[in-house]
C-alpha positions in Angstrom: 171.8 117.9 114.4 171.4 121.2 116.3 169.1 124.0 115.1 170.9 127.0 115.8 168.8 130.3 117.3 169.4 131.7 113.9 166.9 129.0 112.1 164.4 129.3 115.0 164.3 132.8 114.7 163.5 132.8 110.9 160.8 130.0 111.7 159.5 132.4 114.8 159.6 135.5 112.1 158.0 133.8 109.6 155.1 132.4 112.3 154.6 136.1 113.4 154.3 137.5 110.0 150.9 134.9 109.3 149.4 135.3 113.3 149.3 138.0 116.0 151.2 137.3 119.2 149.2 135.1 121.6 149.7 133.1 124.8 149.1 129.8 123.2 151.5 130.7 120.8 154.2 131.9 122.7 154.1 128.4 125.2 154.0 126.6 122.4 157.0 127.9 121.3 158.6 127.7 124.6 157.9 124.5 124.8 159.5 123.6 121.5 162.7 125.2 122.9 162.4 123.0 125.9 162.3 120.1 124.1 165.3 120.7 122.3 167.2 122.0 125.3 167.2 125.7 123.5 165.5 127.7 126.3 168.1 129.8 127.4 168.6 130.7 124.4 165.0 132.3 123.6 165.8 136.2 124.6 168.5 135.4 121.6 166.2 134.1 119.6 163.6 136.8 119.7 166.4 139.8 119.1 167.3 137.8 116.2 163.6 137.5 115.0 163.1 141.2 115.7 166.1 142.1 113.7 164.7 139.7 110.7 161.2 141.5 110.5 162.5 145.1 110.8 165.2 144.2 108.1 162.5 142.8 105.7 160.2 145.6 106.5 163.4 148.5 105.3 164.0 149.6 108.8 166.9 149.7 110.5 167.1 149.6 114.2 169.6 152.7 115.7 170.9 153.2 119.7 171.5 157.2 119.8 173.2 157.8 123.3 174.0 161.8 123.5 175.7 163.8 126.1 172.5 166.0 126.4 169.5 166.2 125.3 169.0 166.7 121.6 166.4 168.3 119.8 163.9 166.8 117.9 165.1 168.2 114.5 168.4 166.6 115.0 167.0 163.5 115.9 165.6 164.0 112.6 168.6 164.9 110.7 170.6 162.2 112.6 167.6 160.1 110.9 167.6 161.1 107.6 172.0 160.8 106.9 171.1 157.3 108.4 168.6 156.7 105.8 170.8 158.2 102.8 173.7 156.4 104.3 172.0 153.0 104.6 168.7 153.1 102.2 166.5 151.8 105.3 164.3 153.8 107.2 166.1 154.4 110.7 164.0 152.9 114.0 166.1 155.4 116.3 166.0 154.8 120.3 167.3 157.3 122.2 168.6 158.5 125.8 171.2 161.0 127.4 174.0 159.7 129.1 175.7 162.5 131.1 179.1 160.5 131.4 179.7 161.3 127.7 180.6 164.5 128.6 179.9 165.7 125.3 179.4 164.1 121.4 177.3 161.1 120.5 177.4 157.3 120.1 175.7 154.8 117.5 174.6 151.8 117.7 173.6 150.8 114.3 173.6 146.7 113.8 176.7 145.5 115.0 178.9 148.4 114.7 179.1 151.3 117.4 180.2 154.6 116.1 181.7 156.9 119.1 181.8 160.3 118.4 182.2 161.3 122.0 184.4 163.3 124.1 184.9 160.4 126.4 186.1 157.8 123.7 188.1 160.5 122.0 189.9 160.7 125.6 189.8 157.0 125.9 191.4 156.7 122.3 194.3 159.2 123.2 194.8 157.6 126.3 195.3 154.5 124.8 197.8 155.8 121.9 199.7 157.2 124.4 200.2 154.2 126.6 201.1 151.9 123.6 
């Protein structure tokens, strides 16, 4: 039977939660993978892990991509509706992407919210060609 990335991610979480990251720890794990024919899979494996530990620490990891730049207070404000909307203390990573031209998109889990003037035109575009 195959362990799937999922299981080897909880084992890799639950490692990192009792030891600090070291080089012996990391090859050993590498070489577990190996052995099992999993190694491609180990950049997988790691997301996975990362999203277990900052889901059992009440974070929540969130992809802001803005038009232009925003401020810090509505960085802020973006956080806090996150964190009244989802309970979990918001891990925001942000960046400007000019092609936007205009609005805001979220990434937030699995789901990407686009509030931006270029999917609004890409929506439209698409009801009017159906």
């Amino acid at each position: 039977m195959k362990t799937t990335p999922r299981n080897y991610a909880k084992a890799l979480a639950a490692l990192l939660k009792t030891q600090p990251v070291t080089k012996e720890l990391v090859q050993n794990f590498v070489k577990i993978l190996r052995k099992s024919h999993q190694e491609k899979m180990l950049n997988r494996i790691v997301a996975i892990a990362e999203q277990i530990l900052i889901e059992e620490n009440g974070e929540i990891k969130v992809d802001v991509i803005s038009a232009s730049e925003m401020t810090e207070k509505n960085i802020a404000d973006l956080g806090k509706m996150i964190e009244s909307a989802t309970n979990l203390k918001p891990l925001i990573s942000y960046k400007v992407d000019k092609g936007l031209k205009g609005g805001v998109k979220l990434r937030v889990k699995d789901y990407m919210i686009d509030a931006s003037l270029s999917g609004k035109i890409e929506s439209m575009k698409r009801a009017f060609t159906e």
